[in-house]
N, C-alpha and C positions, 0 to 999 in steps of 0.2 A: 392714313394715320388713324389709327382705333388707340381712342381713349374714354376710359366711364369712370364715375362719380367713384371713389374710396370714401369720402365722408366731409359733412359740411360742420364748421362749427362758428362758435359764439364765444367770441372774450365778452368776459365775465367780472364779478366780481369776488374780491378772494373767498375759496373755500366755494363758491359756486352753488349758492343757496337757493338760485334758480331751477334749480333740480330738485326742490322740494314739486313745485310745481306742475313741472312733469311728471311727478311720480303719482300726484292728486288724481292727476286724468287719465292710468293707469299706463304711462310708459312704463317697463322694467329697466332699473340700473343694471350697468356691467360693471365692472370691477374701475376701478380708479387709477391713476399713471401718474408716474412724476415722471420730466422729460428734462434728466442731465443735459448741462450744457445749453441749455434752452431758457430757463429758470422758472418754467411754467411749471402748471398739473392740469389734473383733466376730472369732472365726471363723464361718461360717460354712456349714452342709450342706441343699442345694434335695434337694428331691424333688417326688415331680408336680404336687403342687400347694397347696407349703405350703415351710415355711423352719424348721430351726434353727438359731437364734444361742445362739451362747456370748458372753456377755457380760461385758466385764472394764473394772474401772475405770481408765482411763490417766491422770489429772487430775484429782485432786480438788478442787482450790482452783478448776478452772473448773467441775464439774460441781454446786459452790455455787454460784457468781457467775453462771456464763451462763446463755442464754435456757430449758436446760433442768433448772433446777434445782427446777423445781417435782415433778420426776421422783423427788425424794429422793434419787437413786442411793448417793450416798455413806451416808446414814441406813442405805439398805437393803442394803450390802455391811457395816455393821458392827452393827445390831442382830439380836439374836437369832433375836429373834421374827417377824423378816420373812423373808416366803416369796421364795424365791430362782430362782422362778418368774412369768412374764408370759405371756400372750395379745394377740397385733396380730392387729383384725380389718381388712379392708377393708367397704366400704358405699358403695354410689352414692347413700344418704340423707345428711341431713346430719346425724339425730339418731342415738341409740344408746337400747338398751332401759336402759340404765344412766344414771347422773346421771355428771360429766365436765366435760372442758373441751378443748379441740380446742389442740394441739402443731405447733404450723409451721416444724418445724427446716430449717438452711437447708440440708443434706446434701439431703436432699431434693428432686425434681425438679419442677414443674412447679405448685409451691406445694402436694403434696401435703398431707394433713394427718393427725395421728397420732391416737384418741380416747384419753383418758387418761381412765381410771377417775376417781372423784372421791373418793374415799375411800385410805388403807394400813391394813396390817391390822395397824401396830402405832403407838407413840408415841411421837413425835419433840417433843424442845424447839427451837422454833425461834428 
């Protein structure tokens, strides 16, 4: 199984003012994303061959309801104890060394697909 890093990122705070920061110590920004269906957005800094996103929640009543609510996001911008850290691998397999469930946002091109860990590391009533 060959799988490598696509991009690590950091929920954030809205509007993702954190990215001032980065840009102090001379990262360059990329363009910015909203993620339908998710109710997030994104700043954004590429390097050679990996991504970070700063993640911030825009919508939260849709980031419950829509296709990717299974994501928790909202859960995991207000409990504690969740890490406010992620890992996107890419994989030309279709499995993962980890247990999961495969994310098909529609932001996405070409039916990509996202693998989604199967487990949080903390406890949500749902």
């Amino acid at each position: 199984m060959h799988i490598e890093l696509d991009h690590f990122f950091i929920l954030t705070t809205p509007g993702a003012p954190e990215a001032s920061l980065l840009k102090e110590i001379g990262l360059i920004e990329g363009p910015a994303n909203d993620h339908p269906g998710q109710g997030t957005a994104n700043r954004r800094f590429f390097f050679a061959d990996a991504m970070l996103e700063l993640v911030y929640l825009r919508d939260a009543e849709e980031a419950r309801r829509g296709p990717g609510s299974g994501l928790l996001f909202p859960e995991r911008f207000t409990a504690a104890d969740a890490s406010p850290f992620g890992l996107v691998f890419k994989s030309a397999d279709t499995g993962t060394p980890f247990p999961g469930w495969a994310y098909h946002p529609d932001y996405l091109s070409d039916g990509q697909t996202l693998r989604q860990a199967g487990s949080v590391a903390f406890d949500v009533d749902r």
